[in-house]
N, C-alpha and C positions, 0 to 999 in steps of 0.2 A: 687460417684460424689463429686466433691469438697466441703467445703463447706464457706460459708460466710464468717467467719474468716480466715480460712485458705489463699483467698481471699486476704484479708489485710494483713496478714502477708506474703504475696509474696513477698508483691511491699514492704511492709514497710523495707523489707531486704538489698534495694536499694535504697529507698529514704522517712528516718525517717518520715519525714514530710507531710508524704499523708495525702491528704484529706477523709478521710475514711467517711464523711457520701456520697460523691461523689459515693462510690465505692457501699455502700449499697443500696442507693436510687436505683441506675443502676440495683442492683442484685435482689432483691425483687421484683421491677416491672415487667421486663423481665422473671422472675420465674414464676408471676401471669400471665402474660400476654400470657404464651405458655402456661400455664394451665397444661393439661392432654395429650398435643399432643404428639405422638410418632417420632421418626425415621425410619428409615428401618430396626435396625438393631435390633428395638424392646427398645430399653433405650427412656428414657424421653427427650423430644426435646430438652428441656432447657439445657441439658448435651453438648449440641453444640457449641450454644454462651460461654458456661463457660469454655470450651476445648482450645476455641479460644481466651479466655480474657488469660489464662495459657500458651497458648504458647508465646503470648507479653509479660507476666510478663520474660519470658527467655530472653529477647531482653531489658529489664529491660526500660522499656517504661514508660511514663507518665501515671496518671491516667484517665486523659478526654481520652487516647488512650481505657484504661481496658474496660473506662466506654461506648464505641461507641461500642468496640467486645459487648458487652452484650447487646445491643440496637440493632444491626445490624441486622437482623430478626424480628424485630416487626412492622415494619407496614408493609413490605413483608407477613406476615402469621398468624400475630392475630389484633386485633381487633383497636389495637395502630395507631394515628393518626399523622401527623407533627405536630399539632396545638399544640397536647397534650404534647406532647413532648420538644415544643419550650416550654410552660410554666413550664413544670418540671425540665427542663435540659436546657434549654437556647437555643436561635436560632442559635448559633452555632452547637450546638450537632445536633440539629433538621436537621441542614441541611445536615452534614456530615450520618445520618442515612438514610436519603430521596438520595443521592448522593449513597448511595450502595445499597441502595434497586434497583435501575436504575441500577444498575451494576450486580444483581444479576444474571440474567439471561445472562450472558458473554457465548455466542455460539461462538467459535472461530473453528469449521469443515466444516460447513454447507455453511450458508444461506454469503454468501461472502461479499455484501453490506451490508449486518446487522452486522456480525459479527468486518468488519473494521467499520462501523459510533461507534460499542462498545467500540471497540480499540479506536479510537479517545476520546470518553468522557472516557476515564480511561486513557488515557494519561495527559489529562486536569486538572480531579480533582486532580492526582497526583502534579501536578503541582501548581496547588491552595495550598493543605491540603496533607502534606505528611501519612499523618493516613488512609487515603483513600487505599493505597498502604499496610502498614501495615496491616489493617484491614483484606484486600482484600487477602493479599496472605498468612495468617495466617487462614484464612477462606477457601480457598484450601489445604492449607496443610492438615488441622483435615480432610474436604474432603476425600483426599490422604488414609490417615490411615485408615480410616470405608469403603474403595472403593468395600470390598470384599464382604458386605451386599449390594451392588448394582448388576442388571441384567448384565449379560454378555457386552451385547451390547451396554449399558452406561456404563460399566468398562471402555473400548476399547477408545471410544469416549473422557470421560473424562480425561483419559491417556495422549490420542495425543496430546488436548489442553495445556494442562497442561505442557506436552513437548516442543508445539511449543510457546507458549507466557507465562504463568507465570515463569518455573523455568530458562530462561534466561532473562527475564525481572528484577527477584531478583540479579541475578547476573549483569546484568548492573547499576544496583542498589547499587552495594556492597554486597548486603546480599549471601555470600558463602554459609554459611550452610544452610540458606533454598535452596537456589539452589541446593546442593548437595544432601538431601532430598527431594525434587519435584521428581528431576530427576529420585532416586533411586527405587522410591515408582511407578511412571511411566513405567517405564525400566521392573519391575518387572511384571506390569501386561500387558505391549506392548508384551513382548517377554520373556514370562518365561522360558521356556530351555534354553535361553543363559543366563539368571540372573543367573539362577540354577547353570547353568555349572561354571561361572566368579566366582563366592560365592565361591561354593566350592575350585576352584582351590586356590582363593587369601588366604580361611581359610590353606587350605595345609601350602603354601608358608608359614605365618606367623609365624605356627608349629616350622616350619623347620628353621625361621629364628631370632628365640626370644633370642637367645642368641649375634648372633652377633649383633642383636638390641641393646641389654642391653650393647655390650662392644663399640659401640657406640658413646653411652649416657653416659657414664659412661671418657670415652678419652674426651668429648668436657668438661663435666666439669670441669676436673684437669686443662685441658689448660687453661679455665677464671679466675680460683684459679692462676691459675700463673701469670694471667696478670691481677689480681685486679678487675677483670669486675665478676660485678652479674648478672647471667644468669640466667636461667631455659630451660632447654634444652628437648623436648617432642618430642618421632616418630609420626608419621603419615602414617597410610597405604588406596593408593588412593582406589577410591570407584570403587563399579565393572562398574557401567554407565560410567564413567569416561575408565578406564579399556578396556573394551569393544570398546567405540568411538575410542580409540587412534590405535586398533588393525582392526578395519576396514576400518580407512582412512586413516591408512600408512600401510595395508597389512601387518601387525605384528603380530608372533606368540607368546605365554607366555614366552617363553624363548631366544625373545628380547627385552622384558621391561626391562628399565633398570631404573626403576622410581616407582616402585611399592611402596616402602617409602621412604619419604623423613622425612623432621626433619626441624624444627623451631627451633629457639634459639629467647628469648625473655629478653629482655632489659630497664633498664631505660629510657634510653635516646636516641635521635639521636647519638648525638656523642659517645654512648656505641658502639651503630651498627657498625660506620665505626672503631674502636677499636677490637670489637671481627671481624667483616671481615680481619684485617689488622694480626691478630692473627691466623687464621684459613690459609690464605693463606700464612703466612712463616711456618706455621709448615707443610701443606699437600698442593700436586702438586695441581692446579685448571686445569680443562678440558676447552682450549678452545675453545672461543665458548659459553660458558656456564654460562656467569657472566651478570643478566641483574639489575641496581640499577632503579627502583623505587618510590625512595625517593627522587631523585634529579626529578625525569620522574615521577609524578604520574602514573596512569592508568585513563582512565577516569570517572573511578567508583569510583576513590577518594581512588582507594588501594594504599600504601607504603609500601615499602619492599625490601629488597637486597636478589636476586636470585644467587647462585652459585653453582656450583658442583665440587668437591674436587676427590680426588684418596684417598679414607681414611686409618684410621688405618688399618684393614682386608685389602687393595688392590682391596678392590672395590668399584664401584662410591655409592658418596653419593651426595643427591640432598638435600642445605641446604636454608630455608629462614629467615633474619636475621631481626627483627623489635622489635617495643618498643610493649608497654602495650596498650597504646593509637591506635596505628597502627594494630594489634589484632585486638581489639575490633572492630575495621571499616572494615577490612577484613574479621569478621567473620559475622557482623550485618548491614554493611554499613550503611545506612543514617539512619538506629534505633541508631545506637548508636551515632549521633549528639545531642540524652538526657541527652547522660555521659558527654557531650563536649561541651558544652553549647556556645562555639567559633563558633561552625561550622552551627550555628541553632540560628531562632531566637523564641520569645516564644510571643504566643499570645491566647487572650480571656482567655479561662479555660484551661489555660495553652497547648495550642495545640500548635504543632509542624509543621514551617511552613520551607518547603527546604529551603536551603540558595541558593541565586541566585550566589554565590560565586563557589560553589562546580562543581567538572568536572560533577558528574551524574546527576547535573541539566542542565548544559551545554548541552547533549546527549540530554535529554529530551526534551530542547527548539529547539534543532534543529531537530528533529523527526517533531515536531510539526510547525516548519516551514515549511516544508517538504511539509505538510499535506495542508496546505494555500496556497500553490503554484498552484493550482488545479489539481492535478491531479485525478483522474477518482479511488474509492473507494477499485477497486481491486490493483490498483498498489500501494495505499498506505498500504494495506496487506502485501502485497509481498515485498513492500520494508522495511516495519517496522522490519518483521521477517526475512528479509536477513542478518538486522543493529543489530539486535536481538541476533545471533549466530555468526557470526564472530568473530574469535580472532582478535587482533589489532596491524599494527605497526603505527611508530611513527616517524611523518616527521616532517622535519621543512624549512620553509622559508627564504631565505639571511639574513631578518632581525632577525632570530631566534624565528621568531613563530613558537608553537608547532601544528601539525596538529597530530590527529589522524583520522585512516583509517581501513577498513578492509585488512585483511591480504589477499593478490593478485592483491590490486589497484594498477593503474596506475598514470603516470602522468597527466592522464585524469584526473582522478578521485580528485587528488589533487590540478589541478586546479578550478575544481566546488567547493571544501569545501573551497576554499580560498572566491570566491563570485562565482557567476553566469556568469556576465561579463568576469571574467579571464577566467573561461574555454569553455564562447562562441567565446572566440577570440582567441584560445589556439594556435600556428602550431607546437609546438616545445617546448624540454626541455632540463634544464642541470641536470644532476645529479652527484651532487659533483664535479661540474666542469665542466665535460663533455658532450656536446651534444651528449642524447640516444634519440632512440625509442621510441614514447608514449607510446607503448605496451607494456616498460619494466614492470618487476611488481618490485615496489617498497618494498626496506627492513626499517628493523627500523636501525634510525639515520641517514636518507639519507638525505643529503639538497638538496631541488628541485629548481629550478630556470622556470620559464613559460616563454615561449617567445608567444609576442602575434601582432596577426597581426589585425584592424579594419575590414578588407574585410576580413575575415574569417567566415563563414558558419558550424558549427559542422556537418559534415558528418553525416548520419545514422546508415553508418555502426558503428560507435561508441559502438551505442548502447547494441549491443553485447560483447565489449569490457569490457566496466565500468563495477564494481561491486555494489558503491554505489549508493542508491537510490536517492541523488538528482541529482547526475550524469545524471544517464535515465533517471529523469522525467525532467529534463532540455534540453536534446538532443533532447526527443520525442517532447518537446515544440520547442525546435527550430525550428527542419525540419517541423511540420505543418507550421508555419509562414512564412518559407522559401517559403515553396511549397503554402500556400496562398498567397503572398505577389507574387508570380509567375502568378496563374489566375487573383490575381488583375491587372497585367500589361497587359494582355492580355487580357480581359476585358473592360480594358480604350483604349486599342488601336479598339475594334470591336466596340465599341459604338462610337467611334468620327469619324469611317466610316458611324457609321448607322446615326448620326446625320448630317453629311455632304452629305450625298444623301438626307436626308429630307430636306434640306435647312436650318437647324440650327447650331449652333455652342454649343459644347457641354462644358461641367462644371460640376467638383463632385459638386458646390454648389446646380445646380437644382435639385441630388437628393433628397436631406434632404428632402423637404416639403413631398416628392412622397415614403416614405419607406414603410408607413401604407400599400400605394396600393402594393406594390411589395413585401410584406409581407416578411421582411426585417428588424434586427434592427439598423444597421449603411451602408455610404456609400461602404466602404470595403469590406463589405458582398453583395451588390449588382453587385459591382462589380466581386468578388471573383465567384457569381453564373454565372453571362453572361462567365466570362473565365471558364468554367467549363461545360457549355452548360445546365443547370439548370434553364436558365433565357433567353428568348432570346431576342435581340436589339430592334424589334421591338414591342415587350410590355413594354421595357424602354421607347422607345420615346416615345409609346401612353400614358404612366402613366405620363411624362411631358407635351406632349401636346396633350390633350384628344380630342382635332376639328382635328387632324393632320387624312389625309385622305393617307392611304399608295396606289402607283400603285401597276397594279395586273398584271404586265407584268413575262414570265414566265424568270427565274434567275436559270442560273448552280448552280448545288452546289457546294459550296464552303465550306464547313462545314469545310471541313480539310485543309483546306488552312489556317483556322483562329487558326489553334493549336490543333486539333482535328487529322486528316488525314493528307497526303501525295500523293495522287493519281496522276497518271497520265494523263492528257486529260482529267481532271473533265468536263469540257465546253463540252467535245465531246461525253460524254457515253447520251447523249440523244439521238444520233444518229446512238447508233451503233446496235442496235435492227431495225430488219424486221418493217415498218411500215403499220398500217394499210390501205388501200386506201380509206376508209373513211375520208373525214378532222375531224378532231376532231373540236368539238364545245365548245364554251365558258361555265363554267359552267357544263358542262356533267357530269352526273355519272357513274363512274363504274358497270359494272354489278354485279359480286361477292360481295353482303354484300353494295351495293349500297355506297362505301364508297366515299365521298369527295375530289377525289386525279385529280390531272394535271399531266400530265408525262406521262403517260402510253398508252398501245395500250388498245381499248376498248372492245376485243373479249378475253384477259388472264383473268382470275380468280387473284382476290387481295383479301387480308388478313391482316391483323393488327399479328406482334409477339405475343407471347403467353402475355408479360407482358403490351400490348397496348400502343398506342402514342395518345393523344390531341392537336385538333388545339392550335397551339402557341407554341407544342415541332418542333426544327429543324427535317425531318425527313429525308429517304433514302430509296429507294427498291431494294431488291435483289433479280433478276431474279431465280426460280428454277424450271430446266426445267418440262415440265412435269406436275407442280403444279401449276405454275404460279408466281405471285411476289407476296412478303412477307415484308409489311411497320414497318420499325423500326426506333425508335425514335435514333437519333444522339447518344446520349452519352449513350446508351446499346453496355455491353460489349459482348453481342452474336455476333457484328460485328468484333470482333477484328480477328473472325476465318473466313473474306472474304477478309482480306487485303489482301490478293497474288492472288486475282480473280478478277480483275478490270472491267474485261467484263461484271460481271453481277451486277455491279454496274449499278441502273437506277435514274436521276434524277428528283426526283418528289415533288409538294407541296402542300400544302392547296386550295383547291377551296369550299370555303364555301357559300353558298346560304345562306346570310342572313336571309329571309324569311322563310328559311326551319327551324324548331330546331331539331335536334337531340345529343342524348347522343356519346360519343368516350368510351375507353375502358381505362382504367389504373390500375397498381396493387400495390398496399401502404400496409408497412409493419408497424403496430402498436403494442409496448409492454406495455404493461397495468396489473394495479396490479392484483393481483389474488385472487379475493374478489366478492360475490356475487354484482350485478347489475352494473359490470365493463361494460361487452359487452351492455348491458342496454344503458348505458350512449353516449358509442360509438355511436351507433346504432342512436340514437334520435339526434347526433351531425352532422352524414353523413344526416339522413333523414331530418333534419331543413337548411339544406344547400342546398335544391336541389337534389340529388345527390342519383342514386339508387344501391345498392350492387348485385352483380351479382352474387357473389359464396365468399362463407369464408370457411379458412381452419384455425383451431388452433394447436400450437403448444407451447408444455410447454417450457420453457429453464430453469427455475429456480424454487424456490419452493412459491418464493415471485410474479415472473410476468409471463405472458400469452402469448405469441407474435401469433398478430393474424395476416393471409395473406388476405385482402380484393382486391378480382376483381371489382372495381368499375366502373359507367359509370356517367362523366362528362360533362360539356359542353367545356372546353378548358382549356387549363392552368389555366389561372387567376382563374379558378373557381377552378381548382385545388387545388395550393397552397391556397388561402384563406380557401378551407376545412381545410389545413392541418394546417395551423397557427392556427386552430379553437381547430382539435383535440389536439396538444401540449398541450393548453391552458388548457385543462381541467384536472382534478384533479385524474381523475383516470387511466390517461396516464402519463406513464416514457420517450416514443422515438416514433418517428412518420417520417418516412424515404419512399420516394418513389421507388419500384423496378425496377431496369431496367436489366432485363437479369440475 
């Protein structure tokens, strides 16, 4: 185990002037503070945090950095407080400790809303406090390496995460080499016969290939001796995870890599770069194709760099990248090393290291996180963080010469949404380099896009299939809901200003406002949106407006699908087209079967409510089945969709409610609720304070967090309905509260 000195003389190796009692006070407490704890792997716990403060010192970091890695587990696991901490180490430190502790517990497999609300506060603090991010994925790596002292079944798990969100997160980051290590260390215990197998082959190759490496390395230096430029010239042979990806997603066997090393050449300066590039390409043929600069095109991670591949000395390809000392450094540590660069970073408190709002990989980050504010719904911001996550990128630009970047397969969908929102909800058309393409083209790097945009344009749905990136779809899927609400609202406003025009009133969104409590309801839009939608029906609008309004109880065809619902033929006439009975039917009668409340029907069939029931105030319908009799289903159940091509046993029937009489109707409400002792408790005393008796419950897990429970409930009518259901919302131990129909 390291120890105390040794410690200081890390960081002192990079930067003379540490604060070395910062480094002890940190070390000693953290030592006291884990005491005697163990790990799994049987070492002293304390051997953790110190592993972790030693891989920052490699990234050659600040000390208030060393001094967090060695704090970072103490008030997660010993006895150490914030308070405590704020006094010893200042409330900076205190809070960057307390800020990982909350992170500790980073489940990115599972629990899908937990795991993204973690992703968001680790997106955040990064954003805040770039050590957050250091700390964090310096604290995974040591993870990484001890993974083999963990059970099987945490090996696996903490693998895949560590796959899907840290070691490309670092690399959006900049940081290569930790990524390149996540990876490898993952890779290894995802799928070890293929590490195995990729290891060994690349050790073979290297064998076999160390000379003409050497003669290489050895040609590119005479050539900078000849032309004045100080280089340093180093192979590089790719990693087997690296290796491995490229050979299963281009269907590559070992003996078509043609990229297994490449070579770096490193430089004073910029202007060395394009010297030894302009060097390298008159003495050896370039491949092209194969030349990409970098340095003029950052990448968004803030790498620079000239990419090219030559025909080399040997006649075979070499894959070279040309950059300074400075440019290194940030390709290999990205935004750690804005400590070496003191330009790219500004410095604050106890000397903490805070992103620069300047740099492209905070760019990435703020739009991530815009992303995230836009509302969409926890799983798609999962899905799209680590779609943005893994993509390689090309690089478009604008008429005006804005630089977009994108994932590699976007469209000119896709590049109209990262331009704004508006551009690509108004998108029809585009140019690409002039030329009017295809949305669906997929765009290369350097292509300039041009957006043609129309106001009356609607983003299609299908879209959404299309786009790659993630504000793309969550902008589509926003549009088409509004579309498609913005549709029942018009439809909506048209059935209400018939229902109020037979009441003898004149209708107005203004009279909703006062009446939304009753309609249990938070805007006009939504009331309306429900009546077009058949959720709400016209005449418990007007009564919620005018509560003395006495509606006639004369019998009315249905029309349900006339109003945007149905299509039917001869609606006025299917009351007619059934055998009648030669009894007159009398006002008010009941049904015999289930004694239920219904007009319409003949009095000698058996009636029945659908399995998912209807209450007075839903619009309803019956469907004759022979034999059985008819079967009352609420309008907007989709059980009906499979009688549309049977018009004949379509029966027109309604409400006949006996005031005087009370009884309960039948309805079935789907409730998801957390998964926690005295949930159904809660529930339970919320139905039964409201009137309202449960007839049958069925549970069913979906997640490991919530419960979805199925309640056969019996109410008095709508209104009593929904107002249960604004109630159960309301409460705290409910997530979603939705009625079943069919």
């Amino acid at each position: 185990m390291m120890r105390q000195y040794e410690l200081v003389e890390r960081v002192q190796r990079y930067k003379p002037d540490v604060n070395e009692a910062l480094l002890n006070k940190a070390y000693v407490y953290a030592m006291q503070k884990h005491g005697h704890q163990k790990r799994a792997s049987g070492d002293p716990y304390f051997s953790h945090p110190l592993e972790v403060a030693a891989i920052l010192t490699e990234m050659h970091v600040d000390e208030a950095t060393i001094a967090v890695a060695l704090l970072h587990d103490t008030i997660e696991d010993t006895s150490a407080t914030r308070q405590e901490i704020d006094t010893l180490f200042g409330p900076e430190m205190g809070k960057l400790v307390e800020g990982l502790t909350k992170l500790k517990k980073l489940d990115l497999v599972s629990k899908k809303a937990e795991q993204a609300e973690n992703l968001r506060k680790l997106l955040l603090a990064i954003a805040e406090d770039v050590r957050v991010l250091l700390v964090k994925l310096a604290d995974r790596l040591h993870n990484m390496r001890t993974l083999d002292h963990m059970p099987e079944h945490k090996r696996v798990r903490i693998a895949e995460e560590t796959m899907d969100i840290y070691a490309p997160l670092a690399g959006r980051m900049g940081m290569q080499d930790m990524r390149e290590e996540l990876e490898e260390l993952a890779f290894r215990t995802m799928n070890p016969e293929a590490h195995r197998a990729v290891t060994e082959r690349l050790a073979d190759i290297y064998e076999r290939s160390k000379d003409v490496i050497g003669e290489i390395e050895k040609s590119m230096s005479v050539l900078f001796e000849k032309y004045d430029i100080e280089a340093m010239v180093k192979s590089r042979q790719k990693k087997p995870w690296s290796v491995f990806r490229k050979m299963e997603t281009k269907a590559l066997s070992f003996e078509q890599l043609s990229d297994i090393f490449g070579f770096r050449v490193i430089v004073d300066d910029e202007e060395d770069c394009y010297r030894a590039l302009f060097a390298i390409h008159t003495t050896w043929s370039m491949v092209p194709g194969r030349f990409k600069d970098y340095i003029s095109t950052p990448k968004q991670n803030d790498y620079r760099s000239i990419h090219t591949t030559i025909v080399g000395p040997s006649r075979q390809r070499v894959e070279l990248q040309i950059r300074t000392r400075q440019m290194d450094d940030i390709a290999e540590y990205g935004v750690a090393a804005h400590t070496l660069y003191k330009d790219g970073a500004t410095v604050s408190g106890n000397g903490g290291l805070k992103l620069s709002k300047d740099t492209n990989a905070y760019a990435w980050l703020r739009h991530t996180i815009e992303q995230l504010s836009e509302g969409d719904n926890p799983e798609e911001f999962l899905e799209n963080t680590k779609l943005e996550l893994f993509q390689d990128q090309v690089f478009c630009f604008t008429p005006k010469g804005r630089l977009i970047a994108l994932p590699r397969g976007a469209t000119p969908i896709d590049f109209a949404y990262a331009v704004h929102t508006d551009v690509g909800d108004t998108c029809v058309g585009a140019k690409i380099n002039g030329r009017i393409m295809p949305l669906m083209t997929e765009l290369k790097n350097g292509d300039e896009v041009e957006i043609i945009r129309s106001k009356a344009q609607v983003p299609p749905a299908a879209w959404e299939s299309v786009v790659v990136t993630g504000k793309a779809r969550s902008a589509i899927r926003r549009a088409t809901k509004n579309a498609i609400r913005k549709q029942y609202s018009g439809l909506g406003t048209r059935i209400l200003e018939r229902a109020f025009e037979r009441s003898g009133k004149k209708f107005s969104r203004e009279l909703l406002k006062p009446v939304l409590h009753r309609l249990a309801r938070k805007d006009v839009e939504d009331v309306l949106a429900a009546v077009g939608r058949g959720e709400l029906s016209s005449p418990d609008v007007v009564r919620a407006v005018y509560p003395d309004h006495k509606e006639e109880r004369a019998v009315q065809p249905v029309r349900q699908r006339e109003e945007g619902w149905f299509n039917l033929r001869n609606a006025a006439g299917m009351l007619f087209q059934m055998p009648r009975s030669s009894e007159p039917e009398k006002p008010g009668r009941r049904i015999s079967a289930g004694a239920l409340p219904i007009r319409g029907v003949r009095g000698d069939l058996p009636v029945k409510f659908a399995p998912e029931g209807a209450v007075p105030g839903d619009r309803i319908v019956g469907i004759m089945h022979p034999g059985s009799g008819i079967t009352i289903y609420p309008i907007q159940s989709p059980s009906l969709t499979a009688f549309d091509d049977q018009p004949e046993r379509w029966i027109d029937v309604r409400w006949d409610i006996d005031e005087d009489t009370k009884e309960r109707f039948p309805a079935r409400v789907s409730v998801t609720a957390l998964n926690e002792p005295g949930s159904l408790a809660n529930i339970s005393q919320v139905i039964a304070s409201n009137d309202a008796n449960i007839h049958t419950l069925s549970m069913l897990r979906t997640a490991p967090d919530f419960t979805e429970m199925v309640f056969d409930l019996e109410v008095w009518d709508l209104k009593h309905l929904n107002r249960l259901m604004s109630q159960l919302k309301e409460n705290a131990s409910v997530s979603e509260v939705r009625r079943v129909n069919g």
